[in-house]
C-alpha positions as CSV (number, residue, x, y, z in Angstrom):
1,X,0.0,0.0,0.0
2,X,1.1,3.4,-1.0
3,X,0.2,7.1,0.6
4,X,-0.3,10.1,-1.0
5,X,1.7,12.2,1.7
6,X,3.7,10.1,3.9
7,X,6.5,6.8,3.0
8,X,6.4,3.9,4.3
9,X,9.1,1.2,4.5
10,X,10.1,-1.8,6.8
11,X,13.3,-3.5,7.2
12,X,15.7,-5.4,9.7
13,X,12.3,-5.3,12.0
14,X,12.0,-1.7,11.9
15,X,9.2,0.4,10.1
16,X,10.2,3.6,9.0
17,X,7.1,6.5,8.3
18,X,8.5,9.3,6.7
19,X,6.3,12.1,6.3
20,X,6.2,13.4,2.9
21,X,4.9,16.9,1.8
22,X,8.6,18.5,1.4
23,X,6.8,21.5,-0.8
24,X,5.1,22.3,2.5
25,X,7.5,21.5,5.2
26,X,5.9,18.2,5.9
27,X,2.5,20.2,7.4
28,X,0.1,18.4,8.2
29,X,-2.2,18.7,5.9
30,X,-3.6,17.1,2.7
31,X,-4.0,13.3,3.3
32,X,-1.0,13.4,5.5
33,X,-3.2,13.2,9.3
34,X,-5.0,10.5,7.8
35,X,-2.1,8.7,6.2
36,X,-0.3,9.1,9.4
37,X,-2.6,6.6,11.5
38,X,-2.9,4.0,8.7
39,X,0.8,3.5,8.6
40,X,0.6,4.0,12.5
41,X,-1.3,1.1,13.0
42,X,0.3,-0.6,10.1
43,X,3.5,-1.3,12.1
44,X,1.8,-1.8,15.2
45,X,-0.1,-4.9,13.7
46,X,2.9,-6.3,11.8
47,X,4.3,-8.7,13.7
48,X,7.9,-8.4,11.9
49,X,8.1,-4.8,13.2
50,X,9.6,-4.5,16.6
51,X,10.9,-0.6,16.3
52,X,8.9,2.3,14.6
53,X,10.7,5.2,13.5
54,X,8.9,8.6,12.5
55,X,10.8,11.4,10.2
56,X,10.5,14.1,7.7
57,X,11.2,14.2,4.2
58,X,13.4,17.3,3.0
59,X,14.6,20.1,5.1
60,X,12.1,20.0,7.7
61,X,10.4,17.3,10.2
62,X,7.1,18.6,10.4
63,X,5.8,22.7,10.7
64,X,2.9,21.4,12.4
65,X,-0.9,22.5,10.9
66,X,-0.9,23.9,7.4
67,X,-1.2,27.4,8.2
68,X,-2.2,28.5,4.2
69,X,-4.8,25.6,4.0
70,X,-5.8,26.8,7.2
71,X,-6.4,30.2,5.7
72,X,-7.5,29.2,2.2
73,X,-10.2,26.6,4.3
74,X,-11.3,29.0,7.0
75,X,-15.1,28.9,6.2
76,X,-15.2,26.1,4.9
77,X,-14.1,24.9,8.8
78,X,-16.7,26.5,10.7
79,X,-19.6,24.5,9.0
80,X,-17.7,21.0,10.7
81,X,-19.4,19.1,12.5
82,X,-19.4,19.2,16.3
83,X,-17.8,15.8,17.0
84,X,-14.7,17.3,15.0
85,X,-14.5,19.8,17.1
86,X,-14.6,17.9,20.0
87,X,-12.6,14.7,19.5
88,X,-10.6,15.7,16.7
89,X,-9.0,12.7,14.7
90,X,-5.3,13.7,15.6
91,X,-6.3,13.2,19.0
92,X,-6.8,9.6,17.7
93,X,-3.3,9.4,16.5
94,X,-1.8,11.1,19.9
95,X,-3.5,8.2,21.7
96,X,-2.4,5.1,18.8
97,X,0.9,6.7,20.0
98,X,0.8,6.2,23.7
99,X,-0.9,3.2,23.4
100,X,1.6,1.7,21.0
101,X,3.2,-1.7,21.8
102,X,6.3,-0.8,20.3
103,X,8.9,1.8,20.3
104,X,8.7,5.0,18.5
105,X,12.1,6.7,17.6
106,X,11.4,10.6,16.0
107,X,14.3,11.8,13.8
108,X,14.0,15.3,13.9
109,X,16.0,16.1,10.9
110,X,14.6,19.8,10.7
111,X,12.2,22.2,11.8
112,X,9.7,20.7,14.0
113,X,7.1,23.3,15.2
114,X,3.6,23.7,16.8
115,X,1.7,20.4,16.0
116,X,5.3,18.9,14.5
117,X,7.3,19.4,17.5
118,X,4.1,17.7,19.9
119,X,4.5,14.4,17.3
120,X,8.2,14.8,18.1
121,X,6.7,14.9,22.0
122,X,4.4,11.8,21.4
123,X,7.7,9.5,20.8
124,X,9.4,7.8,23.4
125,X,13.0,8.6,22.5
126,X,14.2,11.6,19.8
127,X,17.4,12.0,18.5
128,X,18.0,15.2,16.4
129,X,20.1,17.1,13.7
130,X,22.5,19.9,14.4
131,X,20.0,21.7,12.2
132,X,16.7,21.1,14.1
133,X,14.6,23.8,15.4
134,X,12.1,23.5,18.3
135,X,9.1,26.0,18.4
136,X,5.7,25.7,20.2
137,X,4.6,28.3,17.3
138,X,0.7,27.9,18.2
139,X,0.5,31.3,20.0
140,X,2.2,32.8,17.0
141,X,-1.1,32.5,14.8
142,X,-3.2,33.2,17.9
143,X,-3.5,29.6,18.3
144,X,-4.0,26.8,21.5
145,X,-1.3,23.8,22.1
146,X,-2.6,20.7,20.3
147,X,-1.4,17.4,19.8
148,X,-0.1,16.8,23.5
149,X,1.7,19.8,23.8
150,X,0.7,21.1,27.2
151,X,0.8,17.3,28.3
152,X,4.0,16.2,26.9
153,X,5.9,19.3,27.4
154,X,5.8,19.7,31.3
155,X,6.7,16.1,31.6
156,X,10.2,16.8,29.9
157,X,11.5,19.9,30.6
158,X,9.1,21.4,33.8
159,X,6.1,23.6,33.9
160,X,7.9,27.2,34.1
161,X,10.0,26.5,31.1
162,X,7.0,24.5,29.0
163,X,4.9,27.4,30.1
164,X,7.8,29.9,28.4
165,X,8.0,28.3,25.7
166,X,3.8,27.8,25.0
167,X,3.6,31.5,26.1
168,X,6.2,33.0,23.7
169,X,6.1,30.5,20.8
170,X,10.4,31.1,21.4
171,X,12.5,29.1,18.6
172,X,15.6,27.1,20.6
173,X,18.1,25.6,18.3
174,X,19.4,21.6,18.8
175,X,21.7,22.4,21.6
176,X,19.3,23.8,23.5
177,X,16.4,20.9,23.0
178,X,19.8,18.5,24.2
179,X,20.2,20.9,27.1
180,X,17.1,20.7,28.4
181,X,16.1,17.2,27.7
182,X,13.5,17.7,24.7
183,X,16.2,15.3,22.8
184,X,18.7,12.2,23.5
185,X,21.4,13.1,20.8
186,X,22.6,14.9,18.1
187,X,24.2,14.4,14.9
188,X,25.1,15.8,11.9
189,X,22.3,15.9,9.2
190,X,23.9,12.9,7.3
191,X,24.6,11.0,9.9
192,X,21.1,11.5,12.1
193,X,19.0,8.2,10.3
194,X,22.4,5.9,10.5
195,X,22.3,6.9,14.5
196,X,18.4,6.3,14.8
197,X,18.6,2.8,13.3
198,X,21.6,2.2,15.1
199,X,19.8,2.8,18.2
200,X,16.8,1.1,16.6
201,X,18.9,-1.9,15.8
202,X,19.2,-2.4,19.4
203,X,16.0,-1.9,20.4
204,X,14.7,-4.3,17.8
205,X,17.5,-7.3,18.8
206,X,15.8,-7.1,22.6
207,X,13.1,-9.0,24.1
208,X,9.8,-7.7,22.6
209,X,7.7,-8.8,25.2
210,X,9.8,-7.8,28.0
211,X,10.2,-4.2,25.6
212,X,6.8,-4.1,25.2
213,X,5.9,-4.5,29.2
214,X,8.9,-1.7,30.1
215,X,7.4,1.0,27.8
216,X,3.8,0.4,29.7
217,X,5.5,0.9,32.8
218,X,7.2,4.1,32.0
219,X,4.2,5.5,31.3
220,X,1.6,4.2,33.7
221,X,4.1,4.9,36.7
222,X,4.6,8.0,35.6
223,X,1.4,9.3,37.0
224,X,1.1,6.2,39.6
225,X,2.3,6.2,43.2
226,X,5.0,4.2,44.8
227,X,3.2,1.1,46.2
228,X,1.0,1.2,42.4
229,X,4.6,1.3,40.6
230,X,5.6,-1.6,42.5
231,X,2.5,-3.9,41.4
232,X,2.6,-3.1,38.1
233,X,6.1,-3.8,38.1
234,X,5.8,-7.5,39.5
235,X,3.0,-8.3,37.5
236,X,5.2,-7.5,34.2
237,X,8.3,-9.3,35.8
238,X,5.9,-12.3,36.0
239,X,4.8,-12.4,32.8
240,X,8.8,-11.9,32.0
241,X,9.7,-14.5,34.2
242,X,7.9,-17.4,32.4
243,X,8.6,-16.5,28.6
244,X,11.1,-18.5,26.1
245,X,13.0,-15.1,26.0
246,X,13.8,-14.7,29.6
247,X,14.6,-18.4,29.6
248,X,17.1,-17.3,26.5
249,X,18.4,-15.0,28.1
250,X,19.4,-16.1,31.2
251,X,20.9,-19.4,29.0
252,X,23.0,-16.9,27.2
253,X,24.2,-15.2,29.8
254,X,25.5,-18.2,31.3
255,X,27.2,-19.6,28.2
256,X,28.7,-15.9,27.2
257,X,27.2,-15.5,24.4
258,X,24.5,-12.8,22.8
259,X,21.2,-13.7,23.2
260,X,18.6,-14.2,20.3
261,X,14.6,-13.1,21.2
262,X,12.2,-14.3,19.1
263,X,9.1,-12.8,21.4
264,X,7.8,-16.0,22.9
């Protein structure tokens, strides 16, 4: 299957979606929302795929909405229906996200502002190019956070700083995101994919199941308390306990060799 504004490729166990509307800085508009959560849950039901990368095509990742469709569309938009207004479908994709079973990598290999820097948010782990640029740009265009912002944001690098940076629509540089946490790593424009799948490499060699249980974790303890932390992680070290991959990997440790997961 092919899409009209986004890539999508698999290999080594790790699918790649590669937004695709260059022309327009990867904003998401045209087909590219809807595109977005096919191929989203795409790789979450392919059972090769253990790793799901997310970048941009061209100079940018993603300038978040399409401001001049915006404009061109303006009222054409206030005859949509309620429900859109309410539960908009990228909330849909925030959540496919969250709830994915696997990994998401972003490779922010350019701009990534407003709603493009929240789908940067909306991945467990991004690693960046010396030429990225963060911006929460809503307020610019008289706008309100969307896609996560004002949940992911906090979370990473505090509320006076996310609130600076929603309030002033400010543009930090890839130094700055590394500084205060926004991203893992940075590398030189050509190098930045060979370092994601790298990393993605050994993400995908690991246990899936084991993987799989950590990321829930992460994010259900995030907003849990101690003695809930502690439950959910003994249930998941249960589950662990009694697979073919823990029983692998405890085998290869004891022979000194590398393990090999197959996710049973």
């Amino acid at each position: 299957m092919t899409y009209e504004c986004l890539i999508y490729e698999t290999k080594d166990k790790v699918a790649t979606l590669t937004l695709n509307r260059p022309e327009r800085m990867n904003a998401l508009g045209g087909t590219l929302r809807e595109d977005f959560y096919d191929a989203m849950t795409r790789a979450i039901d392919d059972p090769e795929v253990r790793v799901i990368v997310i970048t941009g095509a061209g100079r940018a990742f993603c300038s978040g909405g399409d401001v001049k469709a915006m404009n061109e569309n303006r009222e054409a938009n206030r005859g949509r229906p309620v429900m859109e207004k309410v539960a908009p479908g990228r909330d849909r994709s925030v959540l496919l996200m969250r709830e994915s079973p696997k990994p998401l990598i972003a490779a922010v290999n350019g701009a990534a502002a407003g709603a493009g820097m929240n789908l940067a948010l909306g991945c467990d782990i991004r690693l960046a190019s010396t030429a990225a640029k963060f911006s929460q740009a809503f307020v610019r265009r008289g706008l309100h956070p969307d896609w996560g912002g004002t949940y992911f944001l906090p979370r990473i690098v505090g509320m006076a700083k996310a609130a600076e940076m929603i309030f002033t629509g400010q543009i930090i540089d890839a130094n700055e995101a590394l500084r205060l946490g926004i991203v893992s790593s940075l590398h030189a424009p050509e190098q930045l994919l060979g370092a994601t799948y790298e990393l993605a490499a050994k993400i995908a060699a690991g246990p899936p199941i084991a993987i799989r249980l950590a990321r829930r974790a992460l994010y259900h303890n995030a907003d849990a308390d101690l003695k809930s932390a502690l439950e959910f992680e003994t249930f998941a070290q249960n589950i662990c306990y009694d697979t073919e991959d823990s029983r692998e990997g405890i085998r290869a440790f004891v022979e000194k060799r590398e393990p090999k997961f197959e996710g049973r």
